[in-house]
C-alpha positions as a printed NumPy array, in Angstrom:
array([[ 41.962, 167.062,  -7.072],
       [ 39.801, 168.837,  -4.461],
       [ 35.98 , 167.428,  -4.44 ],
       [ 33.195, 170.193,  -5.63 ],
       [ 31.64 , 171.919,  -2.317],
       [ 27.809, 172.536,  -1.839],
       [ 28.818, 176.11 ,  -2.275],
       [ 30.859, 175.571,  -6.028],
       [ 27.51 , 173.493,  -6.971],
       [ 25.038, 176.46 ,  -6.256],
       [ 27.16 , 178.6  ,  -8.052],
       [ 27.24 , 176.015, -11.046],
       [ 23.956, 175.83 , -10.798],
       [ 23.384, 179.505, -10.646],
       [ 25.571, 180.675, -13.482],
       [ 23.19 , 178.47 , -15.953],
       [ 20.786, 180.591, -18.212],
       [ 17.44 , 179.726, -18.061],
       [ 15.329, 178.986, -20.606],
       [ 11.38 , 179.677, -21.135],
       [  9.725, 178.418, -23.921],
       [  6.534, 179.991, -26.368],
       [  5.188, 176.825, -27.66 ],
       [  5.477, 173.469, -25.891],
       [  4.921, 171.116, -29.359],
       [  6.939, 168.403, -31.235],
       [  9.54 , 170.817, -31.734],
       [ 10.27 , 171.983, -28.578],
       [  9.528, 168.464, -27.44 ],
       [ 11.467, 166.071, -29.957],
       [ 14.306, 168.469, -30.564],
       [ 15.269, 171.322, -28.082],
       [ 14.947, 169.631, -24.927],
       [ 16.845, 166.296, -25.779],
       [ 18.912, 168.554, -27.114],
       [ 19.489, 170.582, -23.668],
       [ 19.697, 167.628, -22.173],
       [ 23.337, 167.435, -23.067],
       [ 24.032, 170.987, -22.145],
       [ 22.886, 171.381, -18.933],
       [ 26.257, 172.815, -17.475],
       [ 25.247, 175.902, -20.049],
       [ 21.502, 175.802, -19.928],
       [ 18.701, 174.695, -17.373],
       [ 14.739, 174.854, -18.8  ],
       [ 12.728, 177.195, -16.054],
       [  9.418, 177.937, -17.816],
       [  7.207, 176.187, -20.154],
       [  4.574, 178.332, -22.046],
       [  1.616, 176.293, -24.363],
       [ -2.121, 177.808, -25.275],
       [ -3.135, 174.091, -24.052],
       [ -2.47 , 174.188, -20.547],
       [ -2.509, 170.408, -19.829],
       [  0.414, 170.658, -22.626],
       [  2.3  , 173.1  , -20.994],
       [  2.033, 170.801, -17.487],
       [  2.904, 167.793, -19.332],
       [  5.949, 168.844, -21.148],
       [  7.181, 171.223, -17.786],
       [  7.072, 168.298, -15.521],
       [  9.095, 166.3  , -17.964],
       [ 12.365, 168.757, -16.829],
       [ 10.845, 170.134, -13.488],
       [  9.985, 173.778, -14.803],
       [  7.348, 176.087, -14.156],
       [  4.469, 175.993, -16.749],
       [  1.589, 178.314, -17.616],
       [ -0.734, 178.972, -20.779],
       [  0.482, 182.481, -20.56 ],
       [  3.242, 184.657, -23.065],
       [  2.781, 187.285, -20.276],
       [  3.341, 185.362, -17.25 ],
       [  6.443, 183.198, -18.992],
       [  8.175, 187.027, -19.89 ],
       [  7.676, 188.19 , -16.645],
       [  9.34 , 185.314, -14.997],
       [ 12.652, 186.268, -13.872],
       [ 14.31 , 183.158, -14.104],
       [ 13.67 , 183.412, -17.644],
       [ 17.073, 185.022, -19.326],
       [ 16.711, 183.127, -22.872],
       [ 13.396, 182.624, -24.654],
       [ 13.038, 180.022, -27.109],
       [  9.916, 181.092, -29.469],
       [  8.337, 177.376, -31.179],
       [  4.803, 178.683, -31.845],
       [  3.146, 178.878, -35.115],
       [  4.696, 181.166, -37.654],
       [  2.391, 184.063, -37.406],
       [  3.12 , 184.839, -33.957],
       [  6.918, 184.543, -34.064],
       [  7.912, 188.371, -34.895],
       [  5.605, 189.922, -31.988],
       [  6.954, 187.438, -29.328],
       [ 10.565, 187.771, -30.718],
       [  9.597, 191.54 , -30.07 ],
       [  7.824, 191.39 , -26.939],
       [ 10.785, 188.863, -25.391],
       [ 13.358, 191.542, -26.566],
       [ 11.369, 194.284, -24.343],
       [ 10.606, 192.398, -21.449],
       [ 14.659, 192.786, -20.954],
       [ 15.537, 189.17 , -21.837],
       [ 19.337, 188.233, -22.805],
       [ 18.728, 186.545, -26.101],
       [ 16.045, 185.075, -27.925],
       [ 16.012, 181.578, -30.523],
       [ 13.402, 181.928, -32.705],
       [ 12.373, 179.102, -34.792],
       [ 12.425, 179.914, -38.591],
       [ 11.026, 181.925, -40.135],
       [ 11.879, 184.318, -37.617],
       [  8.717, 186.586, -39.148],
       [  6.692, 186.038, -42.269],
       [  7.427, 189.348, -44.03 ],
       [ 10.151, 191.903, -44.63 ],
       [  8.396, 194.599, -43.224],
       [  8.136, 192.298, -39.454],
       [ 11.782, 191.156, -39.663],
       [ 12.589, 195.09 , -40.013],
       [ 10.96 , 195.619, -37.082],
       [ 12.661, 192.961, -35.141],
       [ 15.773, 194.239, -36.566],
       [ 15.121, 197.272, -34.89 ],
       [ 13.849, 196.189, -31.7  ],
       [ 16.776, 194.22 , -31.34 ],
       [ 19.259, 197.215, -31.712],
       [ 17.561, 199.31 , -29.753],
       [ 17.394, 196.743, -26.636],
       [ 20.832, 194.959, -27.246],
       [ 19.215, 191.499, -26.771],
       [ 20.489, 189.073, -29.911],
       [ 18.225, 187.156, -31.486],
       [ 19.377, 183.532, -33.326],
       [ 17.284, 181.641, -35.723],
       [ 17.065, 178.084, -35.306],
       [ 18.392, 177.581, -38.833],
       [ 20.588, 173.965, -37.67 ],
       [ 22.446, 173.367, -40.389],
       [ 24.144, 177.348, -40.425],
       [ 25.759, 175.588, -37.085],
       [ 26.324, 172.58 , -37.469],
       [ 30.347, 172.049, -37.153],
       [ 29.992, 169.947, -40.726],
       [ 29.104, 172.725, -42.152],
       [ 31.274, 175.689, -40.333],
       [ 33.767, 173.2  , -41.577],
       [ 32.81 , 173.562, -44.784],
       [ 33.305, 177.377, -44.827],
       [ 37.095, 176.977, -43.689],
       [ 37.585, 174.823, -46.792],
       [ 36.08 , 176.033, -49.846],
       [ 38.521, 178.856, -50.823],
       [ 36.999, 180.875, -53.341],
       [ 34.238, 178.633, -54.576],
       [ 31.352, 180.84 , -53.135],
       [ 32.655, 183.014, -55.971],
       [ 33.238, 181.   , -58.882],
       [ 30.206, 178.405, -58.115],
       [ 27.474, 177.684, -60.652],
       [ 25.146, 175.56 , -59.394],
       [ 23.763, 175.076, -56.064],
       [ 21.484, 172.011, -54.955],
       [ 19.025, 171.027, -51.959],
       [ 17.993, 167.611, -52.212],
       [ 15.843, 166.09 , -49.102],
       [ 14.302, 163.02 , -48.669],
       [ 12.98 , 162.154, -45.689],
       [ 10.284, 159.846, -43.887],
       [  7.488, 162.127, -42.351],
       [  8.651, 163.977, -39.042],
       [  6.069, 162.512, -37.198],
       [  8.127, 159.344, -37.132],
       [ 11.353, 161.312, -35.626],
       [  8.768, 163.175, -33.338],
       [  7.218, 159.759, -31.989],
       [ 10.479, 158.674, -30.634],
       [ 11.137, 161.87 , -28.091],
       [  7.412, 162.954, -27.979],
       [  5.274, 162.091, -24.964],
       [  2.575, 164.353, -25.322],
       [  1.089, 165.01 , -28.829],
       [  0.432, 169.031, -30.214],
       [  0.286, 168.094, -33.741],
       [ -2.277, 169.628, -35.918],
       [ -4.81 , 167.749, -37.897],
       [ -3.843, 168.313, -41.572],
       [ -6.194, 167.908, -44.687],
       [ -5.39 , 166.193, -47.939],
       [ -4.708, 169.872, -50.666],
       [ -6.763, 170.035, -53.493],
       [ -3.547, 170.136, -56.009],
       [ -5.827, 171.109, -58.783],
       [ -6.362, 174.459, -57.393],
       [ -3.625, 176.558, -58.893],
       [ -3.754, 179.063, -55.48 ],
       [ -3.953, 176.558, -53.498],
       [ -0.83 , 174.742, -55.012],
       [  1.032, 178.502, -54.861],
       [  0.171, 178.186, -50.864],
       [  1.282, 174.748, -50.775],
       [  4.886, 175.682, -52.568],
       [  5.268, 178.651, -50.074],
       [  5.44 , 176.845, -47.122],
       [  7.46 , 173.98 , -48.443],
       [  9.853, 177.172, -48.935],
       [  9.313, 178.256, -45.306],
       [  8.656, 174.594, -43.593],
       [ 11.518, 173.202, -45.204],
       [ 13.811, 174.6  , -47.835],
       [ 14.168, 177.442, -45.129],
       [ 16.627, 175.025, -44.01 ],
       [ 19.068, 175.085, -46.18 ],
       [ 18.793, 178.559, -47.5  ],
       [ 20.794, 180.55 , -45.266],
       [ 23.294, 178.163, -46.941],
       [ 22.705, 178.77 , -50.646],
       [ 22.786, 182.336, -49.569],
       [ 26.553, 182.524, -49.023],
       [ 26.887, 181.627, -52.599],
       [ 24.17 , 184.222, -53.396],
       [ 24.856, 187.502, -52.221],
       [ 22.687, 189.184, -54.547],
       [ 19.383, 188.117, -55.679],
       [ 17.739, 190.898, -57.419],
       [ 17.431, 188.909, -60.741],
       [ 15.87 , 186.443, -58.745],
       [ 13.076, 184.459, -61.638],
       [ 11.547, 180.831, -60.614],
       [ 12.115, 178.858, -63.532],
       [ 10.126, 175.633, -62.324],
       [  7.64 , 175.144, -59.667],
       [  6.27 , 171.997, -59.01 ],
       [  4.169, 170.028, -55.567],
       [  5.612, 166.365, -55.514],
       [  3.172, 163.727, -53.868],
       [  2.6  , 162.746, -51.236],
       [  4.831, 165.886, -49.862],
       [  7.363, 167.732, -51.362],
       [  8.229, 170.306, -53.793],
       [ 10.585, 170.995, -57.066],
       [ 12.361, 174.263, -57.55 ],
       [ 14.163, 175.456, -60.308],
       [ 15.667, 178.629, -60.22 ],
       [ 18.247, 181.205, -61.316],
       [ 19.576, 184.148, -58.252],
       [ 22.711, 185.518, -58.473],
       [ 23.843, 184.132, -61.897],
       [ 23.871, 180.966, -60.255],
       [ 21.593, 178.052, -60.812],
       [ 19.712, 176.961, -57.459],
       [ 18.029, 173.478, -57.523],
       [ 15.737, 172.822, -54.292],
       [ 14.373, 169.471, -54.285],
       [ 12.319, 167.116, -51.394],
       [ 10.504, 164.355, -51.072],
       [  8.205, 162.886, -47.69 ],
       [  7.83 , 159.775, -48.064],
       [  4.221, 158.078, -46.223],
       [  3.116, 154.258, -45.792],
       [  4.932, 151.761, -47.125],
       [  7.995, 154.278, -48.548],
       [  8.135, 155.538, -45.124],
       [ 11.326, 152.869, -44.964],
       [ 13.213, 154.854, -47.48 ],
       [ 16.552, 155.58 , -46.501],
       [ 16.709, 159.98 , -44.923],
       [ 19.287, 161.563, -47.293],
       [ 19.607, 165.71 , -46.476],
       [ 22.55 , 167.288, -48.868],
       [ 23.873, 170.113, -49.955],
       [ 25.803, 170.741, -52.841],
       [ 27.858, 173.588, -54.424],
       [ 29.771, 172.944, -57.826],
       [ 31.897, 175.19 , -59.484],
       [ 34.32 , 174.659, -62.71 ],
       [ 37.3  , 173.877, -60.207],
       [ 35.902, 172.608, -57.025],
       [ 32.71 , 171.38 , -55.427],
       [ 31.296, 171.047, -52.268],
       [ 28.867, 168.267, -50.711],
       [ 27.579, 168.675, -47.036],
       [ 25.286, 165.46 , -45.741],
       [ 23.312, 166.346, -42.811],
       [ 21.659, 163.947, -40.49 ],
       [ 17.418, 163.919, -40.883],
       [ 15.503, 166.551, -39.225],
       [ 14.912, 165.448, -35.61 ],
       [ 17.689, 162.991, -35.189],
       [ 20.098, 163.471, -32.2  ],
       [ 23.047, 162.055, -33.703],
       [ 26.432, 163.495, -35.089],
       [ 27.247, 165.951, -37.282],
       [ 27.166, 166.872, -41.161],
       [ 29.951, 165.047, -43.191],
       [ 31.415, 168.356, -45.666],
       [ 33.309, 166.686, -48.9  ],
       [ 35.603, 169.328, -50.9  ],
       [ 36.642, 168.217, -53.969],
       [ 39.098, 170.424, -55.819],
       [ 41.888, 169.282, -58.093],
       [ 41.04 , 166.104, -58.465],
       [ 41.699, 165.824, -54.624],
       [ 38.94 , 165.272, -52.123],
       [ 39.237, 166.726, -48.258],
       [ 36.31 , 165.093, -45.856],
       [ 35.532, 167.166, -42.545],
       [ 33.113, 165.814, -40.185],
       [ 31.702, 163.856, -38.074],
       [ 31.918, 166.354, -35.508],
       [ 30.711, 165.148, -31.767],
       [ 27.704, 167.292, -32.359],
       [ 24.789, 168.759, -34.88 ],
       [ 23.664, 172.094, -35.247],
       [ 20.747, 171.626, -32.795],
       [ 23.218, 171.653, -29.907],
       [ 25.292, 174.534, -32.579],
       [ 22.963, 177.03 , -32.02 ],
       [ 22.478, 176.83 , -28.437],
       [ 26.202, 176.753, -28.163],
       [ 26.358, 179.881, -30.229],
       [ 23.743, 181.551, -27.624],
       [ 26.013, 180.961, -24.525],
       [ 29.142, 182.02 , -26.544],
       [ 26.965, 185.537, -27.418],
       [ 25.864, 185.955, -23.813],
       [ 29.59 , 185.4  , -22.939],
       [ 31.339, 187.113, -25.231],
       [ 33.277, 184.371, -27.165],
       [ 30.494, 184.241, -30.515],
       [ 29.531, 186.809, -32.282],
       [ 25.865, 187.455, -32.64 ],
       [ 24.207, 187.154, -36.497],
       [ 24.054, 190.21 , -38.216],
       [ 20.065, 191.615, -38.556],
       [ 20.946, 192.356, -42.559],
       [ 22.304, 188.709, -42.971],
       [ 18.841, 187.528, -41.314],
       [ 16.341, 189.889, -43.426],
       [ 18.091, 188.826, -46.472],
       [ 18.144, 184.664, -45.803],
       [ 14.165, 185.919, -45.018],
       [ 13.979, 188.016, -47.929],
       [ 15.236, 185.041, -50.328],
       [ 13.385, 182.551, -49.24 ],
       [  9.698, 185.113, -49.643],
       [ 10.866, 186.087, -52.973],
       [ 11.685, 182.375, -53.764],
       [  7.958, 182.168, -52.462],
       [  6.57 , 185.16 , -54.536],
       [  8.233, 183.641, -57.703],
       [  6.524, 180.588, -57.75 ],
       [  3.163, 182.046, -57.207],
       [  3.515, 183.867, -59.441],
       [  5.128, 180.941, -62.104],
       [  1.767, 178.698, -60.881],
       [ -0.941, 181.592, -61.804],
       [  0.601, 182.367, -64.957],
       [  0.764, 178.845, -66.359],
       [ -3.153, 178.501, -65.196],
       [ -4.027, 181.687, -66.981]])
């Protein structure tokens, strides 16, 4: 076999996308660039954006990009063709929408892609009228456990009955710690659980912090949520949540559980469940932040259970792989109404148990 030229390298080289990212914190840090890392025939990282400068330096020199405390400057950088947008929630939709008309080729937004209906509209229509496709990082929607999953299940998304989130996990900052070298984490203060608005905020972003995960997911199985009503609503200490609700006719379950100090050693456990009268379905993820394999999807249907998974890699590295299959044609790119809906669920979801908290207090 003929050896590579200088020439065939440069062109390598040059057919890569580049990558700019709007937020340079334990996100971007711990997950997407270990996680481009491994993908560097598809990807290179060219621009590093962070409010904290010395961030933005620290975290660019780790992968030899450019760096700058600007959204402007990192936009206007033409070596810039996919923006990756890991800032705080509230600015997601207007730098989704501003990296759509600076004339990018796609854009991975973190989730929640936008915090309302009304903003995801917007980027819905931003995005059709400049033809740039925008993924959410939602991991587990492609992670090859779970597109797995889909090829098995037959009709279950039909005839299912009860669907379950369960997550237990150590706190991410001791995932983060491992691939972090420069800190961005905010200070956080203890809640005052008393406070029956203040446990209504709490719920809501367990919903978009971390259930978010897995609802794309329970949204295959629930098309329709119009009937939505939050039947339960609970905060679990130290950090988590328990949801109990009915969408769809179906029965949704969302359960988690941070552990802290000396529980910190509990085993991770992510899953997934679907259960109908004939069949049922249980997807095991790997923890939030961890590099390593794929989910394992279990079908179980007459009496006879089909395992899929591990795959060679997790939904991290899935959704990048999905954005070079878009830009080249292979993948095609998420639907806007499938992405205002998963949004849509998971704010009602939000609405319902604010509303379920104030009632009980009054």
């Amino acid at each position: 076999m003929p050896s590579s030229t200088p020439t065939d390298t440069v062109q390598a080289a040059n057919s890569r996308l580049g990558v700019g990212f709007l937020g340079a914190g334990p996100v971007t840090q711990a997950i997407h660039l270990p996680t481009l890392s491994r993908l560097t025939e598809l990807f290179t990282v060219a621009h590093v954006m962070d409010v904290d400068a010395d961030v933005a330096s620290a975290v660019a020199a780790r992968v030899g990009a450019r760096h700058t405390p600007s959204v402007e400057a990192l936009l206007a950088d033409p070596g810039v063709d996919v923006v990756a947008v890991c800032s705080p929630h509230r600015f997601h939709a207007e730098q989704v929408i501003a990296a759509c008309r600076a004339g990018k080729k796609a854009v991975l937004c973190e989730k929640p892609f936008a915090v309302s209906v009304e903003e995801a509209a917007q980027i819905s229509a931003v995005s059709a009228e400049t033809g740039v496709p925008i993924v959410v990082g939602a991991m587990h929607a492609f992670d090859p456990g779970w597109l797995a999953a889909e090829q098995l299940w037959g009709d279950l998304p039909k005839t299912a009955h009860t669907l379950r989130s369960s997550i237990v996990l150590p706190p991410n900052a001791r995932f983060e710690d491992f691939a972090t070298e420069v800190i961005a984490r905010p200070s956080a203060n203890e809640p005052d659980t008393t406070d029956p608005t203040v446990i209504a905020a709490t719920l809501a972003g367990g919903i978009l912090g971390l259930a978010i995960h897995d609802l794309p997911l329970a949204r295959r199985f629930v098309p329709c949520f119009d009937d939505l009503a939050v039947l339960r609503a609970e905060v679990v200490e130290p950090v988590g949540y328990i949801f109990l609700l009915r969408a769809g006719g179906r029965t949704v379950e969302l359960t988690a559980q941070m552990s802290s100090g000396a529980s910190a050693a509990w085993k991770p456990d992510w899953t997934f469940e679907a259960i109908g009268p004939d069949s049922s379905l249980k997807v095991t993820f790997t923890p939030s932040y961890v590099q390593a394999g794929s989910a394992v999807a279990e079908l179980t249907a007459r009496g006879r259970t089909t395992i899929a998974g591990p795959f060679g890699h997790n939904g991290y590295e899935g959704e990048w792989r999905r954005i070079a299959g878009i830009l080249r044609g292979t993948d095609p790119a998420p639907g806007a109404p499938a992405l205002i809906d998963d949004l849509s669920f998971a704010l009602a979801i939000a609405e319902g148990a604010r509303t379920h908290i104030l009632e009980a207090a009054a």
